[in-house]
N, C-alpha and C positions, 0 to 999 in steps of 0.2 A: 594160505600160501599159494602164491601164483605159480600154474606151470604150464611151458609150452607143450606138453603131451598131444598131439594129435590123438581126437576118439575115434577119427576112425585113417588109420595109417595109409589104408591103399588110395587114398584119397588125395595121399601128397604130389600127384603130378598134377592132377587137374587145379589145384589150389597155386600151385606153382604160375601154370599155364594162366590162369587168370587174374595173376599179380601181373605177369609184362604184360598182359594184355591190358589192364588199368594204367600201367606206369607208360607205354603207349599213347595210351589215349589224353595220359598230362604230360607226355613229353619230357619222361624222362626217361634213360637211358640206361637199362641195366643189366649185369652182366648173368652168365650162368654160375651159380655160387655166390661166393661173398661179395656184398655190395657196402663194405664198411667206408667204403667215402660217398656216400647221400649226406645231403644236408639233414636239418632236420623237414624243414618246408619240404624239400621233396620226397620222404619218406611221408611226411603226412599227406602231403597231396595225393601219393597212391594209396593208402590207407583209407582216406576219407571218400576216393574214386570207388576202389571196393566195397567199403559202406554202402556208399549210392547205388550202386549196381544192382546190392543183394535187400535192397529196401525197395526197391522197382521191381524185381524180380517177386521178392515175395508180394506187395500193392496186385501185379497181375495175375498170383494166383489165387488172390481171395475176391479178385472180379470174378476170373472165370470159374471159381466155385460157387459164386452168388446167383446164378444164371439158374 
């Protein structure tokens, strides 16, 4: 059974902070709270942004621990 549980709670601004920062960078526009009118394409597009983000992020830290 699927659930939205955050594991680690204090962690919800920063998680927050780096969805508009995704949703930014594809240009799209959303508010503080509910964002129940995203298409579905623009909810994937920030979703898919974040993906990539934290797939670069982790790629740079197994460079800089391969050194």
């Amino acid at each position: 059974m699927a659930s939205n549980k955050k594991l680690v709670p204090e962690a919800k601004e920063a998680l927050n902070q780096f969805k508009m920062q995704a949703a930014n960078e594809v240009g799209v526009n959303l508010n503080q709270g509910y964002n129940g009118d995203l298409t579905a394409r623009q909810a994937g597009s920030i979703g898919g942004q974040m993906v990539k983000k934290m797939v670069e992020s982790y790629e740079n830290s197994i460079k800089g621990s391969a050194k």
